[in-house]
C-alpha positions as CSV (number, residue, x, y, z in Angstrom):
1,X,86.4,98.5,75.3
2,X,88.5,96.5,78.2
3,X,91.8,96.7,77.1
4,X,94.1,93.4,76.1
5,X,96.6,92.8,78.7
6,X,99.2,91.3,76.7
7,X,100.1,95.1,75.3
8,X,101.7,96.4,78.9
9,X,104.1,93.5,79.2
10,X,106.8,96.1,77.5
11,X,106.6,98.0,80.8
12,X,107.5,95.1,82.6
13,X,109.9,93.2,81.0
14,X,113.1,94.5,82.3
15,X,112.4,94.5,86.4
16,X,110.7,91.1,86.0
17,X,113.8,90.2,84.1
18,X,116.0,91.5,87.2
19,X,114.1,89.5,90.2
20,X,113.9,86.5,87.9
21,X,118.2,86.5,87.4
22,X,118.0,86.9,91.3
23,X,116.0,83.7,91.5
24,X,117.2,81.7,88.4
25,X,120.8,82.2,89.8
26,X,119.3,79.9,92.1
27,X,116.8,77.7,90.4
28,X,118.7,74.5,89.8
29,X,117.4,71.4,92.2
30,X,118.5,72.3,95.9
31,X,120.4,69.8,97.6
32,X,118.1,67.1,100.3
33,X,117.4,69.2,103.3
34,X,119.9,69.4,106.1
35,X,118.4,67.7,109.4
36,X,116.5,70.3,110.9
37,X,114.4,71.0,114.3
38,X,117.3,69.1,116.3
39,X,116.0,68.7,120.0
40,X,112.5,69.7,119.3
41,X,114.2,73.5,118.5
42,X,112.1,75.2,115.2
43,X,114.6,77.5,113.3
44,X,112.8,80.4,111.7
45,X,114.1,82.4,109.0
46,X,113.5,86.3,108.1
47,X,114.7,89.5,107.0
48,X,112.8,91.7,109.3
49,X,114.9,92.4,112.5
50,X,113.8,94.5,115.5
51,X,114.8,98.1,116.5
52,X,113.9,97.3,120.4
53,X,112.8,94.6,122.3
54,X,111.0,96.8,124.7
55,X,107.3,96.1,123.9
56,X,106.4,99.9,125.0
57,X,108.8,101.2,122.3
58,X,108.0,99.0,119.8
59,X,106.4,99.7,116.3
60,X,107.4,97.1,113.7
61,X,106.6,94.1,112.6
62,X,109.6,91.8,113.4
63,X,109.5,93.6,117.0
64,X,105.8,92.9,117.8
65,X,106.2,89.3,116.4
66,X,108.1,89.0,119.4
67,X,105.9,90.6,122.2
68,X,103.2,88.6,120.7
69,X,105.0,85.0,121.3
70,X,106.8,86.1,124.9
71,X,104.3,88.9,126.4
72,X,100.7,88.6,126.7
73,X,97.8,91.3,126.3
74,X,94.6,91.7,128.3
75,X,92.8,90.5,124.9
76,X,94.1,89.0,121.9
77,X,92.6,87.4,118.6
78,X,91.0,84.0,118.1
79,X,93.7,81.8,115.9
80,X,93.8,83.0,112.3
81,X,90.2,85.3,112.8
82,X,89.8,88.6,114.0
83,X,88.0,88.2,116.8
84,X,88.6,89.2,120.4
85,X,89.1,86.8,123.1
86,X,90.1,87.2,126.7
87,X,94.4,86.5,127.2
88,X,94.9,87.7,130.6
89,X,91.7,89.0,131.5
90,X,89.2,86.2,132.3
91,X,86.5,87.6,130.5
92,X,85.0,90.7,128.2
93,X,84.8,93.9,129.6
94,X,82.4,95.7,131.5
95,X,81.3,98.6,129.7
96,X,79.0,101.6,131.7
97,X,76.3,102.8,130.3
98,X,78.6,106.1,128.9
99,X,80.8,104.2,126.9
100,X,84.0,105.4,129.3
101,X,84.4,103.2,132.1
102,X,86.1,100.0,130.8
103,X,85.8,96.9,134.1
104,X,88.1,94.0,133.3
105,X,88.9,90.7,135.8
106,X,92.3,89.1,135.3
107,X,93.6,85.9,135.8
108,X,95.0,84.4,139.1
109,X,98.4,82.4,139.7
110,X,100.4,83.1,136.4
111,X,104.0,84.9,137.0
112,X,106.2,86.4,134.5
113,X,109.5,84.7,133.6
114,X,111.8,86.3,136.6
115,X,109.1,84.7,138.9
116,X,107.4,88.0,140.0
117,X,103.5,87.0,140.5
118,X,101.0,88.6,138.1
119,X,98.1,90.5,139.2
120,X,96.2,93.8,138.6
121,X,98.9,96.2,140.1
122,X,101.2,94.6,137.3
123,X,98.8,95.1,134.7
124,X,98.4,98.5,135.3
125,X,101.9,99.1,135.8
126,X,102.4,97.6,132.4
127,X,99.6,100.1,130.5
128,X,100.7,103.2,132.3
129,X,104.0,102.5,131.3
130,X,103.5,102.0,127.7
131,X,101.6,104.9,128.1
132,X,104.2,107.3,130.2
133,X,107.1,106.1,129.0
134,X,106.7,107.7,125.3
135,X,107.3,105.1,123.0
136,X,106.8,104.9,119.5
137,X,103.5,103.5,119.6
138,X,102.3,104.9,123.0
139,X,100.0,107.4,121.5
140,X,97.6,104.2,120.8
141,X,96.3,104.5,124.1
142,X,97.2,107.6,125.4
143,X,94.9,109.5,123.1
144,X,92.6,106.9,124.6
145,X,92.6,106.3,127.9
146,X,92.1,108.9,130.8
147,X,93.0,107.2,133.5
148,X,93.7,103.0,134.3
149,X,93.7,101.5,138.5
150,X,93.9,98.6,140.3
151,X,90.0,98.3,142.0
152,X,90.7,94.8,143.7
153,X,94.0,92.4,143.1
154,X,92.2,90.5,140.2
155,X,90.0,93.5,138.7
156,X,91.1,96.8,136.5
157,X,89.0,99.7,135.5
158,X,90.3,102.2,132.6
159,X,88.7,105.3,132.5
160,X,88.5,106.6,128.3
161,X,88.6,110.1,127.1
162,X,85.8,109.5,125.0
163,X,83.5,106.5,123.8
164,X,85.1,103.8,121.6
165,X,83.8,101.1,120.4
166,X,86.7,99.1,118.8
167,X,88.9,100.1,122.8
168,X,89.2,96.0,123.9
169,X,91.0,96.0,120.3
170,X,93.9,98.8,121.0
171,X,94.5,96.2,124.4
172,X,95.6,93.3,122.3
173,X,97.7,95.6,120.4
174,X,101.1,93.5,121.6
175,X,103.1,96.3,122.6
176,X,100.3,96.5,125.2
177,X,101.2,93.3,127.1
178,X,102.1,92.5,130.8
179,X,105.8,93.4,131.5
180,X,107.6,92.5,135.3
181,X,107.6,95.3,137.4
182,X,111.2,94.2,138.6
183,X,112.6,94.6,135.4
184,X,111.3,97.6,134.1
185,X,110.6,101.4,135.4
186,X,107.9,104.5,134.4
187,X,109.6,106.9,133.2
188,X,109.7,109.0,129.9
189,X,112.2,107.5,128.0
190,X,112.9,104.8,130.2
191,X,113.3,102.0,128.0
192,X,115.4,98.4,128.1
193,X,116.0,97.5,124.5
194,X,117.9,94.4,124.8
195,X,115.7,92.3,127.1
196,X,112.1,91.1,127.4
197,X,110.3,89.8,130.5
198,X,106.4,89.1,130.5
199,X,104.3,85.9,131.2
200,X,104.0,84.2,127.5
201,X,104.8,80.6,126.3
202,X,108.1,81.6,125.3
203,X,111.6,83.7,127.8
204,X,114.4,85.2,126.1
205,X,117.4,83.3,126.3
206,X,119.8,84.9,124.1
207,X,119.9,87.8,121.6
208,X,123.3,88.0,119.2
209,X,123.1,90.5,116.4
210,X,121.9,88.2,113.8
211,X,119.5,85.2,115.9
212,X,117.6,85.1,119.0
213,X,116.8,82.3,121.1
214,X,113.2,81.5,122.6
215,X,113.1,78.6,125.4
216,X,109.6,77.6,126.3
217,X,108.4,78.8,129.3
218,X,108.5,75.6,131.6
219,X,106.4,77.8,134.1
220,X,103.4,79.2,131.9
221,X,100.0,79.1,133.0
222,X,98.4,77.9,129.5
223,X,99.2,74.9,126.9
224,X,102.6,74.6,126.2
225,X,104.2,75.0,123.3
226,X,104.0,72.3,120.6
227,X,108.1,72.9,120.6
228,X,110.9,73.2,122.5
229,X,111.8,76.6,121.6
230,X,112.7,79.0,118.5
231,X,115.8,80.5,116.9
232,X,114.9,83.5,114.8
233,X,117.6,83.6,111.9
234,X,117.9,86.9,110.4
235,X,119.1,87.6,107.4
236,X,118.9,91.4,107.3
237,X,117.1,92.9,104.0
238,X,118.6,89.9,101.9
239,X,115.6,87.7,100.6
240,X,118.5,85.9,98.2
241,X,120.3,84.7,101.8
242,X,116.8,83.6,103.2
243,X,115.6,82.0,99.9
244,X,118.7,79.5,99.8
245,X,118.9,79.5,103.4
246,X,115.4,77.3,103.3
247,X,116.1,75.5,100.1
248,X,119.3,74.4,101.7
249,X,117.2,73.1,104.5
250,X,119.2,75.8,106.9
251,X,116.0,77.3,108.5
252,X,112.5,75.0,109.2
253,X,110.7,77.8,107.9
254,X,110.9,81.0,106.1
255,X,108.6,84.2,106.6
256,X,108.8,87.3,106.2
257,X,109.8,88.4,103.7
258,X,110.4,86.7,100.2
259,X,110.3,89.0,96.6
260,X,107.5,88.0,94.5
261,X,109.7,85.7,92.0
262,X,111.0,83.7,94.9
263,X,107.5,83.0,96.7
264,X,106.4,81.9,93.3
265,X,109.7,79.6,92.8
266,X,109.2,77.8,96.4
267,X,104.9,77.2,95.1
268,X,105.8,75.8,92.4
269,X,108.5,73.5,94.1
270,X,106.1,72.6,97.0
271,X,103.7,71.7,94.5
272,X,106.4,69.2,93.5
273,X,106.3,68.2,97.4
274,X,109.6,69.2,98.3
275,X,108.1,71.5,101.0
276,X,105.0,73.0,102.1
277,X,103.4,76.7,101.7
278,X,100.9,78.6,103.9
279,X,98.7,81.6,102.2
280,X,96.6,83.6,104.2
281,X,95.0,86.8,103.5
282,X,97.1,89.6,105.3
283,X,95.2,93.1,106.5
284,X,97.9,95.3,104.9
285,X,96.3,97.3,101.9
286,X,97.5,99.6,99.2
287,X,96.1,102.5,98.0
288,X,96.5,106.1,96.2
289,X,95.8,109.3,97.7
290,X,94.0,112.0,95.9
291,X,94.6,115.8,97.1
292,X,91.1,117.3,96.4
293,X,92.7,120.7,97.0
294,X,94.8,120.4,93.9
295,X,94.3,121.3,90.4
296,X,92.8,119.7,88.8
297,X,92.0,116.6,91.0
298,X,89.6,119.3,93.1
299,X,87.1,117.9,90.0
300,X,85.2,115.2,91.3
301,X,84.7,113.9,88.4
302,X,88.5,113.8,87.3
303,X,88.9,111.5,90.7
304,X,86.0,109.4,88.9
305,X,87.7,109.0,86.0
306,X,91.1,107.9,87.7
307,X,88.9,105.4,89.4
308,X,87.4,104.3,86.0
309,X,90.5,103.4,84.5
310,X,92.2,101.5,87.8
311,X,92.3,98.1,86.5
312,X,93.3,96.2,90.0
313,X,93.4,92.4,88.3
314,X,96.2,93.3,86.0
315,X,98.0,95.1,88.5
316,X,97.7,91.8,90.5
317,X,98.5,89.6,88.0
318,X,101.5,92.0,86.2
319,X,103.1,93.7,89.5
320,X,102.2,91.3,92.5
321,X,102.2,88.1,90.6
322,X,99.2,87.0,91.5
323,X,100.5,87.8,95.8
324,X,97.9,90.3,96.6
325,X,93.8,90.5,96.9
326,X,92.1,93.4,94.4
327,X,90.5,95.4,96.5
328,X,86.9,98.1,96.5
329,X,87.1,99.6,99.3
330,X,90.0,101.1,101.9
331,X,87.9,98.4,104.4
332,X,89.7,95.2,103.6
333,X,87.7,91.9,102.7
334,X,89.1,90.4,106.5
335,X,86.5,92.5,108.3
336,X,82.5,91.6,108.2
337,X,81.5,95.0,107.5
338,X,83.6,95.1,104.0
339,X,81.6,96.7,101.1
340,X,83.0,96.7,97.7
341,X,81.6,100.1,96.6
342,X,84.2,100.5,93.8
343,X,83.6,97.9,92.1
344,X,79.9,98.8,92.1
345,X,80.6,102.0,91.2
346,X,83.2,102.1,88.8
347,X,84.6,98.5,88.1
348,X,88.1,97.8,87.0
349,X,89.1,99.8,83.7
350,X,86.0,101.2,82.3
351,X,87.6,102.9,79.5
352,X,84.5,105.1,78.0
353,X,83.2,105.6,81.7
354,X,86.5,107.4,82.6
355,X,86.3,109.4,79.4
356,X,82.8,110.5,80.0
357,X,83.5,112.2,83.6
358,X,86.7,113.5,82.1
359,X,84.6,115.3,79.4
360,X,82.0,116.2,81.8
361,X,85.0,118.1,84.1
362,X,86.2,120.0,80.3
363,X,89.3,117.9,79.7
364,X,89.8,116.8,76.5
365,X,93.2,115.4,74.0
366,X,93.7,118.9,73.2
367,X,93.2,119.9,77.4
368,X,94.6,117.4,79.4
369,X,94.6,116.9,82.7
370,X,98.1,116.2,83.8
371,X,98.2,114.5,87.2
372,X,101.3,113.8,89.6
373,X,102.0,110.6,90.9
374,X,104.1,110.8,93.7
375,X,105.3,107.7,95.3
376,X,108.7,106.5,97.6
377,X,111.7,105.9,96.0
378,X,112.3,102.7,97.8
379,X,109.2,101.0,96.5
380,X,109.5,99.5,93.1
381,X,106.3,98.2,93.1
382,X,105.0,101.1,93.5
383,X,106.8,102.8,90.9
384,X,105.5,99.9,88.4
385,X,102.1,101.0,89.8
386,X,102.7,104.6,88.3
387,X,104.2,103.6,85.3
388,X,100.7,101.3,84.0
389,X,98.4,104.0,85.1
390,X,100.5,106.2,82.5
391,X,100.8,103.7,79.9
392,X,96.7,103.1,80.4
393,X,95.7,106.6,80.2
394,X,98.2,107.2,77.1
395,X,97.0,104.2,75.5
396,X,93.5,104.1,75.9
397,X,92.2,107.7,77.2
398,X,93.8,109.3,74.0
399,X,95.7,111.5,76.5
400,X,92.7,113.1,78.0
401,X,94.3,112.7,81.5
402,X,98.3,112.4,81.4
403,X,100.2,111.0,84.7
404,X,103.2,112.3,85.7
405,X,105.2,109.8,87.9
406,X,107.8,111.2,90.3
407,X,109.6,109.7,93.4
408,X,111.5,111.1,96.4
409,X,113.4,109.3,99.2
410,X,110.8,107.5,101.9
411,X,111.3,109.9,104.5
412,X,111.0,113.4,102.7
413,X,107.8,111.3,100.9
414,X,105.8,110.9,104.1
415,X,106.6,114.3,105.6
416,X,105.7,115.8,101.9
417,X,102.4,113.9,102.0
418,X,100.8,115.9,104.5
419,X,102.0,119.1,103.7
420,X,100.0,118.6,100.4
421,X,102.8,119.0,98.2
422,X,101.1,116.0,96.1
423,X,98.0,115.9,93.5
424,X,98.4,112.3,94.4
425,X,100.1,109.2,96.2
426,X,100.6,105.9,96.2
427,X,101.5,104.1,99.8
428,X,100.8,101.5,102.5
429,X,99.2,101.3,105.3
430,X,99.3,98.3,108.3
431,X,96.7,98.4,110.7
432,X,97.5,99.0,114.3
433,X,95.1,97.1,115.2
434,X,92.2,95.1,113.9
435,X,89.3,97.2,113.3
436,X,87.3,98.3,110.2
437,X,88.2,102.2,112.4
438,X,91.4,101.7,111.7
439,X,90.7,102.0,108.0
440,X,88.3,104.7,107.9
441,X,89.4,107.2,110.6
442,X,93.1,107.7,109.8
443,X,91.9,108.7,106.9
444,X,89.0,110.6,106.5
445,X,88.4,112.2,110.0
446,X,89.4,115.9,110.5
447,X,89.5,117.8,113.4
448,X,89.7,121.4,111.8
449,X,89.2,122.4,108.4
450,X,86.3,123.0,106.0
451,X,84.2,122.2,103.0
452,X,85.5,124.4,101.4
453,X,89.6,124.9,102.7
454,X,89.6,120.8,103.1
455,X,91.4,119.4,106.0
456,X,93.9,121.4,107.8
457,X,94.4,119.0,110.8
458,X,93.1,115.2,110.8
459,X,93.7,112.2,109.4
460,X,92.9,112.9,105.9
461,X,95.5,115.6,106.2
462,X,98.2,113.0,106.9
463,X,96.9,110.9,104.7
464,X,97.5,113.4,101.8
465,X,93.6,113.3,100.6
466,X,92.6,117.0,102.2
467,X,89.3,115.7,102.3
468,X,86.7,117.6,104.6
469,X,83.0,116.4,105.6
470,X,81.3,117.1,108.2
471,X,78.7,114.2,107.3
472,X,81.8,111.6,106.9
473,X,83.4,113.3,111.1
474,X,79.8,112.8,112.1
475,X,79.5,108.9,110.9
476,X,83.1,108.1,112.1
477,X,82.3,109.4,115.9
478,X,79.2,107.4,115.9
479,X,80.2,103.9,114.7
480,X,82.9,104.5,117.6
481,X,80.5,105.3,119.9
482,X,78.1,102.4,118.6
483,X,78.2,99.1,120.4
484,X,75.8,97.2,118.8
485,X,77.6,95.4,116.2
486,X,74.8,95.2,113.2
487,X,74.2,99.0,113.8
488,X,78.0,99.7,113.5
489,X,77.9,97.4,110.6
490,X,75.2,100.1,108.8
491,X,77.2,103.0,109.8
492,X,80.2,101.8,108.3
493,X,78.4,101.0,105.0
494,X,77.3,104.6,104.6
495,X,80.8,105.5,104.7
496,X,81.8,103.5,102.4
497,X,79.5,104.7,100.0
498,X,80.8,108.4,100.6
499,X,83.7,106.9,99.9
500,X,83.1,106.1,96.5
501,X,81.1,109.2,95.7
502,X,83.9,111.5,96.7
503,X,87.1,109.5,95.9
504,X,89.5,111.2,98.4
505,X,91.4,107.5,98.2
506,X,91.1,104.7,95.7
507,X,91.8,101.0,97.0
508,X,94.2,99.1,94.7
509,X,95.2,95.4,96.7
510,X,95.3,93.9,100.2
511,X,98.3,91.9,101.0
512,X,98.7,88.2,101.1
513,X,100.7,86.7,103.1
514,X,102.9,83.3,102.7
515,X,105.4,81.2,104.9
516,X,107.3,78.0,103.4
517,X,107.7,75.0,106.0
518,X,110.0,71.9,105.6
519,X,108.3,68.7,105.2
520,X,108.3,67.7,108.8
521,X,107.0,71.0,110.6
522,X,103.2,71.4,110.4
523,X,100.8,73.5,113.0
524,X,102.5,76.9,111.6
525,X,99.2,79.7,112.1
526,X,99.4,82.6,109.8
527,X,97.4,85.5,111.3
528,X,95.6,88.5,109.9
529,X,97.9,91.2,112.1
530,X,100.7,88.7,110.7
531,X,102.0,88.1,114.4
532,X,102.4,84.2,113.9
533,X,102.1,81.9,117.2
534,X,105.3,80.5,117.8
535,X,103.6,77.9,120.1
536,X,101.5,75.8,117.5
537,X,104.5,75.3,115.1
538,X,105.4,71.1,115.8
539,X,108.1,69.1,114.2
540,X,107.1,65.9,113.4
């Protein structure tokens, strides 16, 4: 019998209670917004600031938000989709009949904002120095590319290792753009932190330690911006500083990122008009990791079971408030080739179905399984995660499977993950770029291991599943190798459907993401990668 939810609000009483003092502090009427976008300038609030503006070192959010609005890529995404469009290059690649050599025309007469011309020399310049150079995220498309030249002044050709389907995808990745020669070197380590200088809508005018300022580019080749420029406001890991900050009218617009209690606050009060929201469905999903080399999750049917009892709408509604998408497969519901194969399978909370495969494995009250649930110490909502699968299993498996949850600081957590020092996990993952690939073969390839050792090397090594099939390496090299779209499309349903058989990973939510806007900005975009175009934001 599907359980009432009303019973678990005990777990979640007191840290509701918590974030709701740090927004009722607050909740009395805020004062009439402060006059905002003076001079046609949009002030945009966050927490999120970047380690590095160099776009080749670059591999966090806040950062790439800002190579997406001043750099440009060879491709990028249609507004608010996920599909691929030509930036820079004038068209779609080439592609040989081998799936390695990669031919790509770029535009004439654009320059980047010192006033050195772009052409194919600069764009290669640009890849082999995100590539040489070492960053954080250069390993994107060095374990891609073989080799990348100049074949005329408007035309590139990159050379691939080996066949990839979802390749004009990693080249809109934004760390990826066109950077000035002049002002930057190759060179491992060679990096220039505090400056930017590519060809977008928007140059870097100044950068204190809590703003920067964007001036539109009065010499870009495209549509100009709908504004004259940006200030990004940062209120470093304070929400309570951003919150009042827009209900104060400080900032135009706030994003990135608001606690659940306060995103529901500013709804409800743009519901009353005193502002506007955006929701969009973000690409970020959540998930937990199942070691199948571990007792006594090496029992499929004791992963069945723990997928039987997940109950992703109450988690939604209890923990995220309502801010995330439930979710049934590790493909989220953004791409095309999405197949919910665990709620086919298993459904949310399936009380007697979970007891059945934990009989069928031996485990009874009297033998339970006792399962780890490891998860950061910095994430609270994953902790509350932990906490209602143990109060569900107590509750309504009579013990037959008792969870054990644990924490450990973020960074000994990660590194512990793939060592396989946890029967399970709960964590995060963003998507480099957007592809369905970037879902399935992080975690379920493997290089070098066995059916029956598990993974020793791959991505379901780091991922913390172990999980080893030589059917599942098989399927992921040729949906990358696969051009045809509807043929990928079949290959990646197969998957799936392993996927739910084995249960090396069960889905829980994808994110959602929100922005709140003063009255008189519209034109804000909110994309799946959440890197938001600065240029179609417009006061009015």
């Amino acid at each position: 019998m599907k359980i009432g939810r009303s019973h678990l609000g005990k777990i979640l009483v007191l840290f509701l209670f918590c974030l709701a003092v740090a927004v009722g502090c607050h909740s009395q009427n805020p004062q009439p917004p402060a006059q905002v976008n003076q001079n046609g300038v949009i002030t945009i609030g966050t927490t999120l600031k970047t380690r590095t503006l160099d776009p080749a070192d670059n591999y966090e959010l806040a950062g790439m938000m800002l190579s997406y609005n001043l750099g440009e890529t060879l491709y990028t995404y249609e507004l608010g989709t996920t599909k691929l469009i030509p930036l820079l290059a004038r068209e779609m690649p080439k592609i040989s009949d081998n799936g390695l050599i990669y031919t790509i025309p770029v535009r004439k007469r654009i320059i980047f904002h010192d006033g050195t011309p772009f052409n194919a020399e600069a764009m290669v310049f640009s890849l082999r120095r995100f590539i040489e150079n070492g960053g954080e995220p250069s390993f994107l498309l060095s374990d891609a590319i073989e080799k990348v030249e100049a074949i005329k002044d408007d035309e590139i050709q990159i050379k691939l290792k080996n066949p990839f389907a979802a390749f004009p995808a990693l080249l809109a990745f934004p760390g990826a753009c066109a950077v000035s020669p002049k002002a930057y070197e190759i060179g491992e380590g060679k990096f220039v932190p505090d400056q930017f200088v590519g060809t977008g809508p928007y140059k870097l005018v100044d950068v204190k330690n809590d703003s920067l300022k964007l001036a539109a580019f009065e010499q870009y080749w495209g549509a100009k911006p709908k504004n004259k420029g940006i200030t990004v406001q940062i209120y470093l890991g304070n929400p309570a500083n951003l919150f009042n900050a827009f209900r104060t009218g400080t900032v135009d617009i706030a994003y990135q990122s608001l606690q659940a209690p306060q995103v529901r606050k500013l709804q409800t009060e743009a519901n009353e008009g005193k502002w506007q929201t955006i929701e969009a469905s973000g690409t970020a999903i959540s998930f937990l990791a199942l070691n199948v080399k571990t007792e006594p999750l090496k029992e499929k049917a004791v992963r069945k079971a723990i997928a039987s009892l997940i109950d992703r709408p109450l988690l939604n509604e209890r923990i995220l408030q309502g801010q995330g998408e439930p979710l049934y497969s590790m493909v989220p519901k953004t791409f095309d080739v999405y197949k919910p194969v665990f709620e086919e399978v298993y459904g949310d909370h399936q009380v007697e179905k979970a007891k059945q495969y934990l009989k069928d494995a031996g485990f009874s009250t009297e033998k339970p399984a006792i399962v780890e649930i490891w998860h950061s110490s910095s994430s609270v909502t994953a902790s509350m995660v932990a906490g209602v699968l143990k109060a569900l299993a107590k509750r309504d498996l009579e013990d037959m499977i008792q969870f054990q949850p644990n924490s450990i600081a973020s960074a000994a957590y990660f590194k512990n993950v793939s060592r396989g020092l946890y029967s399970s996990a709960i964590s995060n993952w963003y998507p480099d770029f957007l592809d369905a690939d970037n879902y399935i073969q992080p975690f379920l390839s493997c290089s070098s291991g066995s059916a029956n050792d598990g993974c020793k090397e791959g991505g379901s090594q780091s991922q913390g599943s172990f999980f080893y099939s030589d059917r599942i390496n098989t399927l992921i090299e040729q949906q990358r190798q696969e051009q045809d779209p509807i043929k990928r499309k079949a290959i990646f349903t197969q998957i799936q459907d392993i996927l739910a058989q084995e249960v090396p990973y069960i889905p829980l939510w994808q994110s959602k993401d929100y922005a709140f806007l003063q009255n008189k900005i519209k034109g804000m975009i909110l994309n799946p990668n959440q890197l938001t175009p600065f240029w179609t934001i417009q006061p009015s």
